[in-house]
N, C-alpha and C positions, 0 to 999 in steps of 0.2 A: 504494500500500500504506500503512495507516492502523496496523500495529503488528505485532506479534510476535509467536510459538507458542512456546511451549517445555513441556518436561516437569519438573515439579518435585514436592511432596510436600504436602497437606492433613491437619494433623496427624499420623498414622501411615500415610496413606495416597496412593498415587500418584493425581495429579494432572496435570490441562494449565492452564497461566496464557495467558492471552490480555492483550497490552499494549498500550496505546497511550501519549501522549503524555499525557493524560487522564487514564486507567482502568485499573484492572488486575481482572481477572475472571479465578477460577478454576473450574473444572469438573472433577467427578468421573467419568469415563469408565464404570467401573467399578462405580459404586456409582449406577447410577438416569440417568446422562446429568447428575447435579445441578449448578447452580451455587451453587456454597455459598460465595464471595464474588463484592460488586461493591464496590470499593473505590474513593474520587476521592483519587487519586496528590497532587493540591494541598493537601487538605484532611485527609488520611488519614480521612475520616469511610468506615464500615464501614454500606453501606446495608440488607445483609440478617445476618438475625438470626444468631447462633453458638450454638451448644450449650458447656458451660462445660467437658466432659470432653473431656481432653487425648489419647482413646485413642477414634475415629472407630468411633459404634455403627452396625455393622452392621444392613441390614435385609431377611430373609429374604423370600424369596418366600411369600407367600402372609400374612405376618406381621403383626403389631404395628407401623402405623408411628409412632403418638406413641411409641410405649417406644423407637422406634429412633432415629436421627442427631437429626429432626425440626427439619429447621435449615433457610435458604439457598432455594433455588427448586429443586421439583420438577414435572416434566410429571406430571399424571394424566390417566391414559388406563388403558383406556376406561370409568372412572366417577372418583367422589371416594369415596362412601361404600361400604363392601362391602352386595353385594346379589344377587342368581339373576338372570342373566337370563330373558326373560319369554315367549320365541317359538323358533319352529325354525331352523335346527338345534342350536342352541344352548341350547334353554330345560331350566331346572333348573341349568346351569351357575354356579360359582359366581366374582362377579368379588372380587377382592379386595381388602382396604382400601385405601384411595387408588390404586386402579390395579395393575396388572401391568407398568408400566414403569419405576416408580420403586424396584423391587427387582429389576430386572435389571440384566447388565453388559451396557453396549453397543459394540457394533464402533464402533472412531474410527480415524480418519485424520489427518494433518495433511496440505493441499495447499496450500504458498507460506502465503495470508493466510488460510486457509480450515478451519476446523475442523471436519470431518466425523463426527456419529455415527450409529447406527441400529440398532435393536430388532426382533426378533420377538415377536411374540404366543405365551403358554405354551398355552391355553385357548382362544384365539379364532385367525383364520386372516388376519395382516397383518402388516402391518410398517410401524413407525415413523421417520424420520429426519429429522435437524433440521444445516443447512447455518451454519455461522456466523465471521460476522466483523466488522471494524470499519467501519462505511459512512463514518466519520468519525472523527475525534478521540474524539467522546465520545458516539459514538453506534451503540452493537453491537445487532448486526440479527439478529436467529435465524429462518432461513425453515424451516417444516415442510412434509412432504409423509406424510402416511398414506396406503398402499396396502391396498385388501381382496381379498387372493388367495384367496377361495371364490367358488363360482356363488351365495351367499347375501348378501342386505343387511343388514349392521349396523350395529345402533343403536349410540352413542356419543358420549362426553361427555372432549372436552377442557379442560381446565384450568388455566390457568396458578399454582401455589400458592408463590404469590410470600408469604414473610415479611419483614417491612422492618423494620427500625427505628425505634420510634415515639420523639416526645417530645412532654410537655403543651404544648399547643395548636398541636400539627402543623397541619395542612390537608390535608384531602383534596378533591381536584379532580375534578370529572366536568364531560362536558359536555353533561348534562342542565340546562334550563330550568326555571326555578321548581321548582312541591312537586312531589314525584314519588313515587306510590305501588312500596314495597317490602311482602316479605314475608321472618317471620324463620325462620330456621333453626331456628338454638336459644338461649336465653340462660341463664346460669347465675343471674341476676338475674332474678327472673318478674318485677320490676317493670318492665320494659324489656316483658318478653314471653317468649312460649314459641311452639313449632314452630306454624305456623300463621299466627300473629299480625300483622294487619296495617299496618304501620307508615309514616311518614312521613319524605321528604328533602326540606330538609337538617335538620330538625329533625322529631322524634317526643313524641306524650305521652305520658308514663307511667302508670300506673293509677293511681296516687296524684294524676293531674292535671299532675303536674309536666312542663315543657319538656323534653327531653333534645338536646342538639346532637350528629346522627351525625358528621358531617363537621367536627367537632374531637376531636383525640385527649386523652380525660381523663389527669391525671397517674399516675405509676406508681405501682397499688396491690396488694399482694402477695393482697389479700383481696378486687380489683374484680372486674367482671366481666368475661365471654367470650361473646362473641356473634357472629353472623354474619346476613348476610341479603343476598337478591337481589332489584335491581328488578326492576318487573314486568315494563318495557315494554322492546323493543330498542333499545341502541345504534344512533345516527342516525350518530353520529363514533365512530369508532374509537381512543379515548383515553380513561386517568385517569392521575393524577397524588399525588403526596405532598408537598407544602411544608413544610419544617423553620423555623422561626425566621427564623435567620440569611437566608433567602431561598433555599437552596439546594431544587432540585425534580427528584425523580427523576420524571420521564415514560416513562409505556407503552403505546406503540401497537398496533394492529392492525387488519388490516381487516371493517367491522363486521358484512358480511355474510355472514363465515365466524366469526366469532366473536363476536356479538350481542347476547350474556347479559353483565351483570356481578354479582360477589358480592364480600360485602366484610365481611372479619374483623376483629372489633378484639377486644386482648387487653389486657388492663390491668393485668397481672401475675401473676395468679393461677394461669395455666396456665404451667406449669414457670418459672415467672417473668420471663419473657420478657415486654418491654414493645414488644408490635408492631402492625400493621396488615396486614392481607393483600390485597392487591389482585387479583382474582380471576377477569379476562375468561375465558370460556369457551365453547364452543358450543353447548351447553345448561344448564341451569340446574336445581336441586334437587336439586344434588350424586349423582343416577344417571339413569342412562338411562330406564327405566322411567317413573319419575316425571317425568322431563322432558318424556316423549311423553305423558301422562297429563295436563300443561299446556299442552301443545301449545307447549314450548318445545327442543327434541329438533334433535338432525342425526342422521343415517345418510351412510354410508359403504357406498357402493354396489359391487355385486358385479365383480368383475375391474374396482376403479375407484381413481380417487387423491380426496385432500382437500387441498387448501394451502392453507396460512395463513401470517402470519409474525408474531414477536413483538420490538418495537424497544426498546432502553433509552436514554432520551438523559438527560445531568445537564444542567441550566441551573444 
């Protein structure tokens, strides 16, 4: 046994802490399955982002999630952006924004070293659960398993929507080889690029000509920009990573052929002022299903079938 459960309090709200020797990581049950700290017990550095209000916003179903918590690590499932799905029996259905799991409460447990959650589907016919503990000192391991309880296959897009703490001239690590074609989401900056736009790793040109380096984190500016984008190509290794200064490196695994796509947020301040980086493995790509099967970058979640993945956090 590598640490400890208990129940404690996330601002106004009930919580379970998970300790180690290492780490202390809390999780919000109640509110989405989140974890909304991972903290290093030596170093007291806070790896994912906080929201500055003292009074835990709530986030309704179906709802607003920037206007809500919008903090910490949330699963999205089964999309990121709201969208209809596209086919029977389901088509016309509406999924919504960032998922149906991250504004539900979920059933937990605590067993010995072992934190047990799990969700139902409001809209759609599954069920979510995520198994978690410490494999090591400084190293918590989240195994998932999605269940599809209809005679129907669904399409479906998980996500992991990891917020981190950035600083100027972070690192971001992948274990991609040389230049590697991406495409952007969205930027608040058209000179970077807009929806569509095809861009380059680890460095991109801007329309103006200029170099841009993605895989450094510019410093915090209240007025930068916000952007996101997904490479094209899959995940060969199952890892990326964030390097702070000091040397210190949050690492996040998974395995690549359940979760093959990577996407990657960087925020420069401008949005709610939060100076972060999102690191974003997923199992499809272009933030909804539709569109993912539309690139032929998509999973399905097959009928009376399971999905397992699992997501690891290690500090070096």
């Amino acid at each position: 046994m590598h640490g400890k459960i208990f129940r404690s309090k996330y601002k106004d709200v009930g919580a379970i802490i998970m300790e180690s020797s290492a780490l202390m990581v809390q999780f919000l049950p109640e509110f989405g399955g989140k974890m909304a700290s991972l903290m290093c017990k030596k170093t007291g550095r806070e790896f994912l982002v906080q929201a500055k209000n003292t009074e835990y916003k709530r986030l309704k179903y179906d709802g607003d999630y920037c206007a809500a918590e919008c903090s910490g690590f949330d699963d999205m499932f089964p999309t990121i952006d709201r969208c209809f799905y596209d086919s029977y029996p389901w088509k016309g259905a509406e999924i919504p924004d960032h998922g149906e799991v991250c504004a539900l409460p979920w059933d937990c447990s605590i067993e010995n070293d072992c934190l047990r959650m799990s969700v139902y589907g409001v809209r759609f016919s599954y069920r979510l659960e995520k198994q978690i503990r410490f494999e090591s000192e400084n190293l918590l391991d989240i195994k998932y398993t999605a269940t599809n309880l209809s005679n129907f296959d669904m399409d479906f897009i998980w996500a992991a929507h990891v917020m981190i703490n950035a600083e100027e001239d972070g690192e971001i690590l992948v274990p991609y080889k040389g230049q590697q074609n991406a495409t952007c989401m969205f930027s608040w900056d058209e000179g970077l690029g807009k929806y569509g736009h095809k861009m380059t790793w680890p460095e991109t040109r801007r329309k103006d000509g200029k170099l841009q380096k993605l895989n450094l984190t510019a410093p915090r500016n209240e007025k930068g920009n916000n952007y996101k984008f997904y490479f094209d190509n899959r995940m060969q290794k199952g890892w990326c990573s964030y390097k702070y200064k000091d040397g210190t490196t949050l690492i996040m695994s998974f395995p690549p052929e359940k979760a093959p796509y990577l996407g990657i947020w960087a925020n420069e301040g401008s949005f709610k002022e939060y100076h972060n980086i999102g690191l974003e493995p997923c199992t499809g790509s272009y933030d909804r299903p539709d569109l993912a099967k539309l690139h032929a970058q998509n999973s399905v979640l097959c009928a009376k079938s399971e999905y397992t993945w699992f997501l690891k956090f290690q500090v070096d």
